[in-house]
Rosetta silent file (secondary structure, phi, psi, omega in degrees, C-alpha in Angstrom):
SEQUENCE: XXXXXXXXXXXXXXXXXXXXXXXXXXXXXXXXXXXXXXXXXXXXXXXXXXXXXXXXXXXXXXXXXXXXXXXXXXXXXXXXXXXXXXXXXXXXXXXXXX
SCORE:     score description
SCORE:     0.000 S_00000001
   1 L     0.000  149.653  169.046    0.000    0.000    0.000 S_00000001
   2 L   -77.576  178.344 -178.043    1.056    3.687   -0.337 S_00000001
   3 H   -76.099  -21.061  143.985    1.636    5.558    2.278 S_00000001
   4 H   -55.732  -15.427  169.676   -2.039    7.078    2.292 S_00000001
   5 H   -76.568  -11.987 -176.408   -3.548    3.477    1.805 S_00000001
   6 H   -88.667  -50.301 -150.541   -1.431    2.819    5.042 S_00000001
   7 H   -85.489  -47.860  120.321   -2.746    5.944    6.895 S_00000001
   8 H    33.372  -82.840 -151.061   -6.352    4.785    5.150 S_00000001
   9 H  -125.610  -58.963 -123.278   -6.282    1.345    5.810 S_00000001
  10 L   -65.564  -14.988 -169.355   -3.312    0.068    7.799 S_00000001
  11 L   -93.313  -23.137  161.630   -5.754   -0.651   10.658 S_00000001
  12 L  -100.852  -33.214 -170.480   -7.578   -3.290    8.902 S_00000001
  13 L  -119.700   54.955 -168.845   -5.006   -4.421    6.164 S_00000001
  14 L   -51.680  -17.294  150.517   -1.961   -3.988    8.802 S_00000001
  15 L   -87.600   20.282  132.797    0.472   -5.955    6.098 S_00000001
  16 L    87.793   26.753  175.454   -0.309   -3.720    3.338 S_00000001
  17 L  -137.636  120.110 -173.742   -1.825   -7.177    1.514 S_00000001
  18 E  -137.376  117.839  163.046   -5.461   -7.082   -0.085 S_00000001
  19 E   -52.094  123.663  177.932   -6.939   -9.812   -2.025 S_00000001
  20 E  -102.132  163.836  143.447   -8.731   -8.135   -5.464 S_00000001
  21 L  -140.200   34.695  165.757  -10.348   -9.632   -7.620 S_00000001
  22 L   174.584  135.545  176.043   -9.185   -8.410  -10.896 S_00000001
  23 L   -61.049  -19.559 -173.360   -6.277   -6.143  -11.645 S_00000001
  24 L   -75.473  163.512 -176.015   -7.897   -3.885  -13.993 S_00000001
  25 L   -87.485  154.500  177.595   -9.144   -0.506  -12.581 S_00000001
  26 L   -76.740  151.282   92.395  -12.531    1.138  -12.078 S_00000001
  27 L   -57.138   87.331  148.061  -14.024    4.375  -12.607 S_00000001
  28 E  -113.208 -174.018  159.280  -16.439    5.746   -9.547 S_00000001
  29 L  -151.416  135.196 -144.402  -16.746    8.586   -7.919 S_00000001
  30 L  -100.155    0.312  122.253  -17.497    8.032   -3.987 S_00000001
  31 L  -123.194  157.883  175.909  -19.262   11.123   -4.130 S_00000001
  32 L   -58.986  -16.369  167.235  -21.629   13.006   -6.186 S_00000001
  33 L  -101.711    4.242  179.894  -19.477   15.674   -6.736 S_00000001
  34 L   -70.251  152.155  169.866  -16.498   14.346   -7.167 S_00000001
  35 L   -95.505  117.906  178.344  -14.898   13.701  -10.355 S_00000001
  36 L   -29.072  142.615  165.288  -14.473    9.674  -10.670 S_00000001
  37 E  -112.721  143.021  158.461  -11.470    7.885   -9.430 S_00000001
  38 L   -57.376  129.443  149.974   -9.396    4.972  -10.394 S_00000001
  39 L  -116.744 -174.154 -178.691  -10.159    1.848   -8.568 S_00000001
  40 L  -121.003   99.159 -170.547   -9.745   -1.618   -7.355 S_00000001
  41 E   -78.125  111.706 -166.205  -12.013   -4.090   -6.264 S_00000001
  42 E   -81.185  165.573 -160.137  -11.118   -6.166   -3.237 S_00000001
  43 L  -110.817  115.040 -173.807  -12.506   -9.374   -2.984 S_00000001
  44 H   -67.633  -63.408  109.878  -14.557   -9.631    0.159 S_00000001
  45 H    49.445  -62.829 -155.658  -15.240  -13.436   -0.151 S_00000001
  46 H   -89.018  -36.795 -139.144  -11.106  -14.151    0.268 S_00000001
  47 L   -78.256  142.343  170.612  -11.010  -11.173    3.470 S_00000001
  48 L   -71.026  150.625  154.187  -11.306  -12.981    7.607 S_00000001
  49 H   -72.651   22.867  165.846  -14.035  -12.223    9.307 S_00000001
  50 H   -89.419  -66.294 -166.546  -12.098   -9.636   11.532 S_00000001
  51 H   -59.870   -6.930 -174.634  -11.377   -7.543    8.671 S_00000001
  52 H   -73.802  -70.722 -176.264  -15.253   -8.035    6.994 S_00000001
  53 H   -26.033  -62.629  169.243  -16.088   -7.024   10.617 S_00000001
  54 H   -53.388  -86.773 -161.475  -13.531   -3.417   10.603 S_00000001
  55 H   -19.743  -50.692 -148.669  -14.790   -2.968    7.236 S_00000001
  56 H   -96.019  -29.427  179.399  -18.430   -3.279    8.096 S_00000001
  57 H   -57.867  -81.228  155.180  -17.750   -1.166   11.590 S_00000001
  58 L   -10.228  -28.629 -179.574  -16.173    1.411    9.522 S_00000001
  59 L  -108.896  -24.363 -146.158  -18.572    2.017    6.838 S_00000001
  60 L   -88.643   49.418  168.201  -21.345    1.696    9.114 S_00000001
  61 L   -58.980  131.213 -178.714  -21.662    5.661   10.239 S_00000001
  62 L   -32.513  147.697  177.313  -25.187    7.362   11.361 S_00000001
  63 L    77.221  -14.593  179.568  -26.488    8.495    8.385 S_00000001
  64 L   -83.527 -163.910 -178.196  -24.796    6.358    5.436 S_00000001
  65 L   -91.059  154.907 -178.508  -26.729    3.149    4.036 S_00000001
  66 L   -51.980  142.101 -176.571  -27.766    0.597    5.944 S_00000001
  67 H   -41.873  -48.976 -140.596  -24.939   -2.248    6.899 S_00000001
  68 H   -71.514  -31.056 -151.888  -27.451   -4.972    4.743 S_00000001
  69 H   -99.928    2.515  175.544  -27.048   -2.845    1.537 S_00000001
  70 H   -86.383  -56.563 -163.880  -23.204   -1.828    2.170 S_00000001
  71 H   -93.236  -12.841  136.792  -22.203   -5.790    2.596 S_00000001
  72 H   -40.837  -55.403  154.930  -24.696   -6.523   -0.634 S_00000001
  73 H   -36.272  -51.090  178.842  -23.090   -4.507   -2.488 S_00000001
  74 H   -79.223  -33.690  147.654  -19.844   -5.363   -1.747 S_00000001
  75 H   -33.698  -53.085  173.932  -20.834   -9.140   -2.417 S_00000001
  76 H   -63.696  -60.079  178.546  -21.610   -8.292   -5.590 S_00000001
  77 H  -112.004   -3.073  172.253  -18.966   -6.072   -6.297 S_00000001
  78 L    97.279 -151.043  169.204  -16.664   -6.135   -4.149 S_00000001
  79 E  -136.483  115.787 -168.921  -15.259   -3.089   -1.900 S_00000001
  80 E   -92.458  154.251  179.579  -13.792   -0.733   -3.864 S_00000001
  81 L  -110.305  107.357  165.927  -10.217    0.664   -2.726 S_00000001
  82 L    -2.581  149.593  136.337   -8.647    4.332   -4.572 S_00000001
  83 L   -55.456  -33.882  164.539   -5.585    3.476   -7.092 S_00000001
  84 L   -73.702  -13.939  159.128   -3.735    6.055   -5.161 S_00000001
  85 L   -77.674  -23.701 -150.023   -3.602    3.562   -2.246 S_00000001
  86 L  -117.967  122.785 -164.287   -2.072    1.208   -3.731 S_00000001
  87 L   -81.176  -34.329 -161.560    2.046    0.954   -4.579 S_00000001
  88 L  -176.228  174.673 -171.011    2.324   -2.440   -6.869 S_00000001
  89 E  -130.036  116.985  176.797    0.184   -5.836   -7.539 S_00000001
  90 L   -76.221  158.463  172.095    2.267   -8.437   -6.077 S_00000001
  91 L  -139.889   46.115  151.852    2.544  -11.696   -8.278 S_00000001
  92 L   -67.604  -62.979 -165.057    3.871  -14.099   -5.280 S_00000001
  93 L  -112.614   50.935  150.500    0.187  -14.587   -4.590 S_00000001
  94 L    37.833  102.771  171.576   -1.925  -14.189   -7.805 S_00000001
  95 L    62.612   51.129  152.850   -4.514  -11.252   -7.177 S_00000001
  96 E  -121.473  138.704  166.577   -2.858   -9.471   -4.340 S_00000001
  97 E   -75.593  142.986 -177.719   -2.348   -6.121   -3.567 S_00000001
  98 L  -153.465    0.000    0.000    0.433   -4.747   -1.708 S_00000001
């Protein structure tokens, strides 16, 4: 991870290793007013349930969407993580991030 995917993330992915599930990148934008960003999709599926858990704490603020339609979603599609977190695609482990 870069060092903002560390300051980000480091608390749930504390080795700086995130299963995806495909290297190519993404277009969203994580708000409406934002201008779209590259992304990544991590593959929730391969993730323990402590990090599903952080994840799901994490996301879950007053006022966002509901937990069920945050971990649908992310079934489906996975959870996506910025391009700017991320330093290199390791190929030790086939569809890891690091």
């Amino acid at each position: 991870m870069s060092l903002s995917g560390q300051e980000e993330w480091g608390s749930i992915f504390p080795y700086g290793r995130i299963p995806i599930n495909c290297i190519s990148t993404q277009k969203i934008s994580f708000k409406p007013t934002e201008d779209p960003e590259s992304v990544m999709s991590v593959d929730w599926k391969k993730l323990p349930e402590k990090q599903q858990g952080a994840i799901l704490e994490r996301l879950s603020q007053p006022g966002t969407v509901s937990l069920k339609d945050v971990l649908g979603d992310m079934l489906k599609f996975g959870l996506p993580i910025r391009r700017s977190h991320i330093d290199c695609c390791g190929i030790n482990e086939w569809n890891y991030l690091c």
